[in-house]
N, C-alpha and C positions, 0 to 999 in steps of 0.2 A: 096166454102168450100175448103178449104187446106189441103192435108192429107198426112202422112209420115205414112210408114210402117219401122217402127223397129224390127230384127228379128235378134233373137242371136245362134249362130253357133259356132258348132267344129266338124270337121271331116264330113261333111255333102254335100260331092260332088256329091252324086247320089241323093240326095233332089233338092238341093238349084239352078238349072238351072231350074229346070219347075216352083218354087213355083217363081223367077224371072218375068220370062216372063207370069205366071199369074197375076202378081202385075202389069207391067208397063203400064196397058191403065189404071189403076184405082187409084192410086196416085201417087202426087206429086214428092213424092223422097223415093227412096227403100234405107235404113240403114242397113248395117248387120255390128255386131259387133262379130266379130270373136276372139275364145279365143286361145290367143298363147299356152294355159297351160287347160288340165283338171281338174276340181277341184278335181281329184282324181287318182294318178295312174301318169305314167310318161308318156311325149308332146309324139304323135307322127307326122309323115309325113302330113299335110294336106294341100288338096288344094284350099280348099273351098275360100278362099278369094281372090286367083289369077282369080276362074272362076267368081263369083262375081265381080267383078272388068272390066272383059271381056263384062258383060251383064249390065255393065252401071250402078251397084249399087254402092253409096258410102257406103267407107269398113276402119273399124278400126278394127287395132289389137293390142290387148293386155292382158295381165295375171291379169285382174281382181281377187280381193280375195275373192268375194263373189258375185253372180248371182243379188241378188240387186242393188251392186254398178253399174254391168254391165249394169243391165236394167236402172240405172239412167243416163246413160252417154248415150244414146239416148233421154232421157226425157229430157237433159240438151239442148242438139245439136238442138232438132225439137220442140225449145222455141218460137217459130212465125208461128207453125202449129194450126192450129183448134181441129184435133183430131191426134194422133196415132194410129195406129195397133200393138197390139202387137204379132203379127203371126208368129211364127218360120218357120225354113224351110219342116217341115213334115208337117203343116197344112193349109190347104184347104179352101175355102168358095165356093159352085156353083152358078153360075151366077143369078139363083133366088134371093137368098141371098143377094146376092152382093149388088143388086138392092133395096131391101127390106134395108139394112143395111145403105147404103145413106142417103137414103130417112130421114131413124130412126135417125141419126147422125143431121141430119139439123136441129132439132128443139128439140134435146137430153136435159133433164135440169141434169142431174145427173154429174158426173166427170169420172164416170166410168163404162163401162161393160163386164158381162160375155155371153159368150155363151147362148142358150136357151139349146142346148142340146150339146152334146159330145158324137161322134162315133169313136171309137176307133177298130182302125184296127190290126189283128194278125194276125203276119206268111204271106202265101201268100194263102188267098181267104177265110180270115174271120173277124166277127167281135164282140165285146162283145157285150152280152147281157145277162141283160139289160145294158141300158148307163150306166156309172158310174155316181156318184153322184157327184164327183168335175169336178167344170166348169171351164174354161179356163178365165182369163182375156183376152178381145180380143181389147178394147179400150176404152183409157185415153185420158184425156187431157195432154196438156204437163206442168203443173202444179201438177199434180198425183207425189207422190214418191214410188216406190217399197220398201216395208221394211222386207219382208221376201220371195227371190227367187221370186215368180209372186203373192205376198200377198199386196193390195196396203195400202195407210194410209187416206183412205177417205170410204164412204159407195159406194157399187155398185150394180147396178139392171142388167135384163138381156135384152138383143139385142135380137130380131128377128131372127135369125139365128142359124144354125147348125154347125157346126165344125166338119173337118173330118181330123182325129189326124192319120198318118202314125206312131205314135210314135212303134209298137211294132211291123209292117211291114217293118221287115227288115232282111238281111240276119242273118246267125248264126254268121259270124263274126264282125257286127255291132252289135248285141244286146248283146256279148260279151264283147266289147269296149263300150257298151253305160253303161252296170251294173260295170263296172271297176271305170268309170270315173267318171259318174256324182254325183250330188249334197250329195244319201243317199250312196252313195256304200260303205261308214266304219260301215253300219249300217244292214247287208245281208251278207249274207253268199252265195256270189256271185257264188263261182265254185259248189256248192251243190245245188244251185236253175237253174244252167246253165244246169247239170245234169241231175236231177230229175227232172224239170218241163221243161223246155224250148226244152232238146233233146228228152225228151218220147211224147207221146202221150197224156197226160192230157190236157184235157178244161174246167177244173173248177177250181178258185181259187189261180190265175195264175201269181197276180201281186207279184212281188219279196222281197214289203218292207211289205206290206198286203195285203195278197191271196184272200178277198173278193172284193178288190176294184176291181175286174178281174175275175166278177163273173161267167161266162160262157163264150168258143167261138162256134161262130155257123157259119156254111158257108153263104156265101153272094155274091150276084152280083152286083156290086160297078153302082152307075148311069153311062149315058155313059161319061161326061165330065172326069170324074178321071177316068175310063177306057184308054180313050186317053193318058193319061198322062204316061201309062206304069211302074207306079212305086210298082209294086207287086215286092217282090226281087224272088229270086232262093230260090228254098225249103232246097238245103242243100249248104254251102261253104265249111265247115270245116270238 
């Protein structure tokens, strides 16, 4: 079986070396498509595709005008792979999984899947709970088209497996730059939710665009493999 990991990146230099070198004994060809441009807010400095590049992934870059077209110009590129991954640089899969995930791909009849669950990590030594309800697309065929950000245009069931999302472990000036820039940020009241939720104390109700999607955080002891991995940030930057 043939497999390409597609993962789309900006500003993403303290991820995208470990989630690297956890991809390259398990597929084919690591893809990151790097964005010159945030979809929101003005470029900055990044390095993330020169280090990519250093760790042997092939790397494009370019100012996509919308997170669909970006995720299609990987579906386009890995047109004589079996499956895709579509795992960005903050998400994980543990070696159980992994294995379990193979297996389930080799005799897959669907086009497309999600997660079984989604662990979603906050700050430095927690995680919600419960999961959240939306699941990641984690693999497509290369025939799958994305039509809204990681929404595909075919039916999809769920994989075996667990997903572990660093998406909201991250320092205070990374979850600053990540509510600026990405997909919903014309749509939040960024510096008021950077504030009032993100620098106080609050663990309930936490996510920026809908506060229940982020329904609780509670402390955790991460297994040992993502322990290794060192990617809890600093409790405070800024």
């Amino acid at each position: 079986m043939k497999l390409a990991c597609v993962s789309l990146a900006y500003c993403e230099e303290r991820f995208v070396p470990k989630f690297i070198q956890s991809m390259q004994d398990r597929v084919t060809e690591i893809v990151l498509l790097n964005s010159t441009h945030p979809w929101n807010g003005e470029a900055e400095k990044d390095n993330t595709a020169s280090i990519a590049r250093s760790l042997g992934a092939t790397v494009f870059e370019h100012d996509w005008p919308t997170e669909e077209e970006q995720r299609n110009t990987g579906q386009e590129y890995c047109s004589d792979f079996d499956w895709i991954l579509t795992l960005d640089p903050d998400e994980f899969i543990l070696e159980e999984d992994w294995v379990k995930l193979i297996n389930f791909l080799e005799t897959a009849e669907e086009d497309a899947y999600v997660c079984n669950s989604q662990n979603t990590l906050w700050k430095n030594g927690f995680i919600i709970d419960p999961p959240e309800d939306f699941k990641q697309i984690i693999a497509v065929r290369p025939t799958v088209r994305f039509t809204d950000k990681r929404v595909v245009d075919t039916p999809w069931a769920h994989a075996p497996v667990d997903l572990w999302h660093f998406s909201w472990a991250r320092t205070d000036a990374e979850v600053w730059r990540k509510i600026n820039s990405y997909g919903h940020a014309h749509e939040i009241d960024t510096l008021g939710w950077f504030s009032e939720v993100w620098m106080s104390e609050q663990t309930t109700n936490l996510h920026p665009l809908t506060p229940e999607a982020l329904k609780k955080a509670i402390r955790v002891e991460l297994p040992e493999e993502l322990e290794r991995l060192d990617l809890w940030p600093k409790l405070r930057t800024i």
